[in-house]
Every structure is written in structure tokens, then in C-alpha cells.
LUMTI-541299 format. One record per residue: residue in three letters; x, y, z of N, C-alpha, C in turn. Coordinates in Angstrom, 1 decimal. Example, Ala and Ser with C-alpha at 12.3 -4.5 7.8 and 13.67 -1.06 7.14 Angstrom:
% residues 2
REC residuo    n.x    n.y    n.z   ca.x   ca.y   ca.z    c.x    c.y    c.z
REC     ALA   13.2   -5.7    7.8   12.3   -4.5    7.8   13.2   -3.3    7.8
REC     SER   12.8   -2.2    7.1   13.7   -1.1    7.1   12.9    0.0    7.9
END
This chain:
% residues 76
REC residuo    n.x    n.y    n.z   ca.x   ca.y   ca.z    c.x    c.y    c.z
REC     UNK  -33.7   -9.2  129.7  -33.2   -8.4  128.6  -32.0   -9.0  127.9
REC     UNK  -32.0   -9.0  127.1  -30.8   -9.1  126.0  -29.2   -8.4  126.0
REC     UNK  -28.7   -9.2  126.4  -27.2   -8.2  126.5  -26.7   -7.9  125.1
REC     UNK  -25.7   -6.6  125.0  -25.2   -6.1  123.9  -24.4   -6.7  123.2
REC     UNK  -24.9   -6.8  122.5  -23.5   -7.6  121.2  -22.6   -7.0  121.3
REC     UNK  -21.1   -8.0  121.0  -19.7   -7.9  121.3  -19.3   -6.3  120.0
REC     UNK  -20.1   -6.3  119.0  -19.9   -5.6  118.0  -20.9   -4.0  118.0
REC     UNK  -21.3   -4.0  119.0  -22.0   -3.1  119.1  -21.7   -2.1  120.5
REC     UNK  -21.6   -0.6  120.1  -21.4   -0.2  121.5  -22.5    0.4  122.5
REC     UNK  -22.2    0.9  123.3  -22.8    1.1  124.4  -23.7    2.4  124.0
REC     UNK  -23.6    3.3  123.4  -24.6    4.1  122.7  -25.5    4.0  121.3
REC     UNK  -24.7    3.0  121.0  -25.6    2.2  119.9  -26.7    1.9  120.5
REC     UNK  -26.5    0.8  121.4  -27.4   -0.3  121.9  -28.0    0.4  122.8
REC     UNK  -28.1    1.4  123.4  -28.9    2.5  124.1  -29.9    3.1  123.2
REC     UNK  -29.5    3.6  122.4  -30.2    4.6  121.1  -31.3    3.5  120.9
REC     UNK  -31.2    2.3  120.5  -32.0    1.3  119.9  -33.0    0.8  120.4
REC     UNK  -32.5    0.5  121.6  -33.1    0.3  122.9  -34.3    1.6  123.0
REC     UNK  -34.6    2.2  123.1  -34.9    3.7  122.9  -35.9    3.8  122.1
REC     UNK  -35.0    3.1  121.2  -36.2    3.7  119.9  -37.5    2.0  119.4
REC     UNK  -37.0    1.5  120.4  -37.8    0.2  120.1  -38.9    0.5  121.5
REC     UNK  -38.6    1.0  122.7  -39.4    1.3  123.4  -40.5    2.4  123.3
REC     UNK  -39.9    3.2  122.0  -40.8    4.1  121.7  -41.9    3.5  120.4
REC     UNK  -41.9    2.1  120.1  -42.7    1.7  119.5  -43.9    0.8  119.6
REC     UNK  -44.7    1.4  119.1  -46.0   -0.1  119.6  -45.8   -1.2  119.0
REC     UNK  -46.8   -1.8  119.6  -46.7   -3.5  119.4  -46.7   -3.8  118.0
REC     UNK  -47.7   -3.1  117.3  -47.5   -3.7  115.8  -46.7   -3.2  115.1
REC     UNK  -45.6   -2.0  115.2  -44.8   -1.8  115.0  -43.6   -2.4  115.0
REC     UNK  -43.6   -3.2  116.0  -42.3   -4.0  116.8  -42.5   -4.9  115.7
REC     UNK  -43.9   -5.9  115.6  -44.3   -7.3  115.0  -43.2   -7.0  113.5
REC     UNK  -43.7   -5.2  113.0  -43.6   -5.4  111.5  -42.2   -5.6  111.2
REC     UNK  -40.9   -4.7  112.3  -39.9   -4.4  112.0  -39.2   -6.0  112.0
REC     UNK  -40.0   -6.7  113.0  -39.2   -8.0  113.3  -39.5   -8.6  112.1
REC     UNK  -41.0   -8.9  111.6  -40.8   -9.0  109.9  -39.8   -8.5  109.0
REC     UNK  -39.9   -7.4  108.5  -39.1   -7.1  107.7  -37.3   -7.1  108.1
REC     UNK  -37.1   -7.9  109.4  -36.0   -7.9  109.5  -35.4   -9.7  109.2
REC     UNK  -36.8  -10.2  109.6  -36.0  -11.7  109.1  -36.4  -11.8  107.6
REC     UNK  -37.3  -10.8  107.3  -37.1  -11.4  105.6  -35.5  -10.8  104.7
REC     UNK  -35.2  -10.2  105.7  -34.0   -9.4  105.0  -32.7  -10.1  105.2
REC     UNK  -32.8  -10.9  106.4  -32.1  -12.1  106.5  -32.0  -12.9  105.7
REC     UNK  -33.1  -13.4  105.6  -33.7  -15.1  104.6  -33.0  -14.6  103.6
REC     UNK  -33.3  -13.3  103.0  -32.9  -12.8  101.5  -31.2  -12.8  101.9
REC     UNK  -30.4  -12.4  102.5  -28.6  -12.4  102.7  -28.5  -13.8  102.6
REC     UNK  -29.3  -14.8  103.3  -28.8  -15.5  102.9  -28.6  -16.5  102.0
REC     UNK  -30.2  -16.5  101.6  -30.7  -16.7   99.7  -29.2  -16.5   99.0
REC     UNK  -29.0  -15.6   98.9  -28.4  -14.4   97.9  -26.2  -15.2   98.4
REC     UNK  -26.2  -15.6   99.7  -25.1  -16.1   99.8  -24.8  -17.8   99.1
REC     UNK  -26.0  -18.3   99.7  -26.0  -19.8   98.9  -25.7  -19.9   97.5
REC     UNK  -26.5  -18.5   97.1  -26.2  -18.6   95.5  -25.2  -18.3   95.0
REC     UNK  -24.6  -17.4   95.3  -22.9  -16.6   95.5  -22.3  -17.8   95.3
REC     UNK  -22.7  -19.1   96.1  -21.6  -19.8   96.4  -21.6  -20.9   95.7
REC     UNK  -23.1  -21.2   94.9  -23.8  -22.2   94.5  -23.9  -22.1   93.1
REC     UNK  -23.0  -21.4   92.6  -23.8  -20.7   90.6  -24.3  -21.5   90.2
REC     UNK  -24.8  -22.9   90.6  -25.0  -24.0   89.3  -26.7  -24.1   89.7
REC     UNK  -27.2  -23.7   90.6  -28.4  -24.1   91.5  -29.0  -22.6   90.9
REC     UNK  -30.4  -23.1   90.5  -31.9  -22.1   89.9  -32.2  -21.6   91.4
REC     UNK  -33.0  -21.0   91.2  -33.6  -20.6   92.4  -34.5  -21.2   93.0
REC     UNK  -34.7  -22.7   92.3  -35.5  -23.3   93.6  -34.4  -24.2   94.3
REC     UNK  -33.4  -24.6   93.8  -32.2  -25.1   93.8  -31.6  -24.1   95.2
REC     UNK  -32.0  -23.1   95.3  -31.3  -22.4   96.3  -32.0  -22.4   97.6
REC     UNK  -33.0  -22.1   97.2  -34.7  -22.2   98.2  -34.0  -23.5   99.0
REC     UNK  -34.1  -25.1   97.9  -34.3  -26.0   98.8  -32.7  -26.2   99.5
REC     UNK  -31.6  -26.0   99.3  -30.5  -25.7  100.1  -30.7  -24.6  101.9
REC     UNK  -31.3  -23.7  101.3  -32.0  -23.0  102.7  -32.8  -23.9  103.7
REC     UNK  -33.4  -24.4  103.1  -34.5  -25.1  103.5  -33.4  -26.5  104.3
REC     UNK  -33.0  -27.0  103.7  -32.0  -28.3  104.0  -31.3  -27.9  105.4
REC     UNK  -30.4  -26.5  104.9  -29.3  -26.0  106.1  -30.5  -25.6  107.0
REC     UNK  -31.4  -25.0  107.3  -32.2  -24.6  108.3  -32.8  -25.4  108.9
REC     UNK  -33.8  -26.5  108.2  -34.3  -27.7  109.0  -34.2  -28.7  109.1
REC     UNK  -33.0  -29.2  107.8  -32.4  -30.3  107.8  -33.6  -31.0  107.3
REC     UNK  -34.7  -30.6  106.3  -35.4  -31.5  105.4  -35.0  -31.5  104.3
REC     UNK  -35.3  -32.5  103.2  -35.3  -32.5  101.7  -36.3  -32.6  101.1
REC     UNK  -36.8  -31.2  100.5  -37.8  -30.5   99.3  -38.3  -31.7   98.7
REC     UNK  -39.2  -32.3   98.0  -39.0  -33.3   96.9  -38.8  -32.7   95.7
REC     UNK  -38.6  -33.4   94.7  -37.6  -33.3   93.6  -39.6  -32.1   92.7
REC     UNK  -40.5  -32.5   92.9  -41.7  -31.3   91.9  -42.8  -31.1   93.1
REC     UNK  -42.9  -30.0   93.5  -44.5  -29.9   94.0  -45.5  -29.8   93.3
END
């Protein structure tokens, strides 16, 4: 099991706990979906915050760079 985040307390992380065991499997799959695309997107959305001069594929391939340490080529 997973121990509780420093930022999270003890009835939090109970409640959640809880309510993830009250879910099925494809339920679990979708939430974990929808939770790393909501990531990807904070972080999208921070690069560019930080980046104003970069389009959005310009941002894409900076994600892409910091996450796997590849470089995009310049046209697909």
C-alpha cells in the first residue's frame, strides 16, 4: 500500500481510500485516465506560462524533451 502524502491527512486519505475500494476495475482504469491527462494538461499549460514564445507544438515537444529526454524532429 501506498503511504499518505505529507500534505494530506489522515481522514482525507481514509475517505479516498474508501471510495477507490468502492470502485471497479474499469472504473479505477478511467479515473487514473482522466487523472494523468489532467496532469499532462497542468503541465502543458505551465511550460507555456513560462515559455510565451513557443506554439503549441513548441510546447508539446518541450514536454516531450523534459519527460523523455528525446527531440521531436523539426516536421512530421
Amino acid at each position: 500500500m501506498i503511504s499518505r502524502p505529507h500534505d494530506t491527512t489522515p481522514a482525507a486519505w481514509t475517505a479516498q481510500n474508501a471510495a477507490l475500494d468502492r470502485m471497479g476495475g474499469g472504473a479505477r482504469v478511467e479515473a487514473a485516465i482522466e487523472l494523468s491527462e489532467a496532469v499532462r494538461e497542468i503541465r502543458l499549460r505551465g511550460i507555456a506560462d513560462r515559455n510565451p514564445e513557443l506554439d503549441r507544438r513548441g510546447v508539446i515537444a518541450r514536454l516531450v524533451r523534459e519527460e523523455y529526454g528525446v527531440e521531436l524532429p523539426e516536421s512530421l
